[in-house]
N, C-alpha and C positions, 0 to 999 in steps of 0.2 A: 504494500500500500504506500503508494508518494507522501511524502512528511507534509503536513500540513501547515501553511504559512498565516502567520495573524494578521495578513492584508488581506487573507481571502474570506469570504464566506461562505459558511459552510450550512446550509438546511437540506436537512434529513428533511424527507417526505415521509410526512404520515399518514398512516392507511388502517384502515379494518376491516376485519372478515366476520365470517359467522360461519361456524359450522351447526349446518341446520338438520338438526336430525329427525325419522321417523323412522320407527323400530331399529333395525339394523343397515337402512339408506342412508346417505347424507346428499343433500342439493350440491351441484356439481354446475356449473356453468361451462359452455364448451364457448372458445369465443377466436375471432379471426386476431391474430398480433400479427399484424406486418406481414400478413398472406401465409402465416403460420398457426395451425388448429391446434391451441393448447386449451386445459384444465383446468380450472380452479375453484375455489370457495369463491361464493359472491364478495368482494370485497372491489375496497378502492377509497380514495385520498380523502379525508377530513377536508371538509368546507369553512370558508369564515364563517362565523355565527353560529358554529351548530359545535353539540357535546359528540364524545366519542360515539355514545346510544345512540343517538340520531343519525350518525351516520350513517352507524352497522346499520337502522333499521331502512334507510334511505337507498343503501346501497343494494340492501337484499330487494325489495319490492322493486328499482330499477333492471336488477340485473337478471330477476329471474319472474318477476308478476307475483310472487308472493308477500302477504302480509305475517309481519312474524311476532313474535312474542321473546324477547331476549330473558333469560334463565340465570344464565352466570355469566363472569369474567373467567376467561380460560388464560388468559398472559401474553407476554408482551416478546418478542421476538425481532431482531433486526438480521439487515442481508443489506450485505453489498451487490445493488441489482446491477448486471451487467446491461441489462434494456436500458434501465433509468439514468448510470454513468451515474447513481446515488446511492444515498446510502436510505437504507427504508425501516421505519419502526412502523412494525404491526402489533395493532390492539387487536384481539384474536375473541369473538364472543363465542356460545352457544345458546342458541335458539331454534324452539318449535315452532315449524309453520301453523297458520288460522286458517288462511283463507287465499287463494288461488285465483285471479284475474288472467283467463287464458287470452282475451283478448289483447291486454295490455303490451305494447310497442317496447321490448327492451334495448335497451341501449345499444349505441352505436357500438359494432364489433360481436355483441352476443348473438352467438345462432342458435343453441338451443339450451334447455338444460336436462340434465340425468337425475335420477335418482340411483348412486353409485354403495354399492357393500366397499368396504374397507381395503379388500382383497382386488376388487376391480379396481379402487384410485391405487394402488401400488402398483399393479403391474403397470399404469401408463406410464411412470419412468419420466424420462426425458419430454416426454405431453404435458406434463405436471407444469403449468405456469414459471414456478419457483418452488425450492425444496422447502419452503416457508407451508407448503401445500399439506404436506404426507406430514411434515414435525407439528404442524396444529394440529390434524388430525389424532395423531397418535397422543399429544397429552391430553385430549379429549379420551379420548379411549382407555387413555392410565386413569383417569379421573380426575385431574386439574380441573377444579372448580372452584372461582373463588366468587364472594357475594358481590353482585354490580356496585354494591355503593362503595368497591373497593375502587374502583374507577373516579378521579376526582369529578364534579360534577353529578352525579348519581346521585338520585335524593330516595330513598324510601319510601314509596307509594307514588311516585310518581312514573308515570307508564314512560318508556324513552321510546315508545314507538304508538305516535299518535297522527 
């Protein structure tokens, strides 16, 4: 990694995901990168104005027509994305879907989404967005769960997805 100089600036881009479960599925986005068909949890960049809940909830109903209900904080993970030429910290939720909007228009690049077992997102490999993909996955599946209001912003009884 090139040494960092204190005239330069330096912003991490921040992003969130949700790993959104139903029984032993998880929502899976399949989406075009750059004429490239990769994988991933619904995720993508915090906005001005908005908490990290808002986003995860913002980004899942974009990317896949689903309305969801966020559960826990699963943890916080960064990567040097070779795409981005940055550096990325993901806020990583989990969340059960409500309610499904088949018509809804998702976002520019997503083409479909899956309902994936554990076993099928590993074998994609190299499909997988970023390895940020399979490592939230699995500490979901260890049981990393921490309570939302561990996320600063997070109030207790207040729905982050409205």
């Amino acid at each position: 990694m090139p040494a960092f100089d204190s005239r330069d600036i330096w912003c991490p881009h921040v992003t969130v995901a949700c790993v959104i479960h139903r029984g032993h599925r998880f929502l899976m986005v399949e989406e075009d990168v750059r004429g490239t068909l990769l994988f991933n949890q619904p995720a993508g960049h915090l906005e001005p104005g908005e908490s990290l809940l808002q986003a995860a909830c913002r980004e899942a109903l974009e990317e896949t027509g689903w309305e969801i209900e966020l559960e826990s904080f699963i943890g916080v993970r960064q990567y040097e994305s070779p795409e981005h030429a940055a550096h990325i910290v993901r806020f990583a939720f989990a969340a059960k879907p409500l309610r499904h909007d088949p018509q809804r228009a998702l976002d520019d690049g997503i083409l479909r989404t899956h309902w994936l077992s554990h076993s099928e997102i590993a074998t994609l490999g190299g499909r997988l967005r970023s390895p940020l993909v399979l490592h939230t996955l699995e500490d979901w599946l260890a049981g990393q769960r921490l309570p939302l209001a561990t996320v600063s912003g997070a109030h207790a009884g207040v729905p982050a997805c409205t």
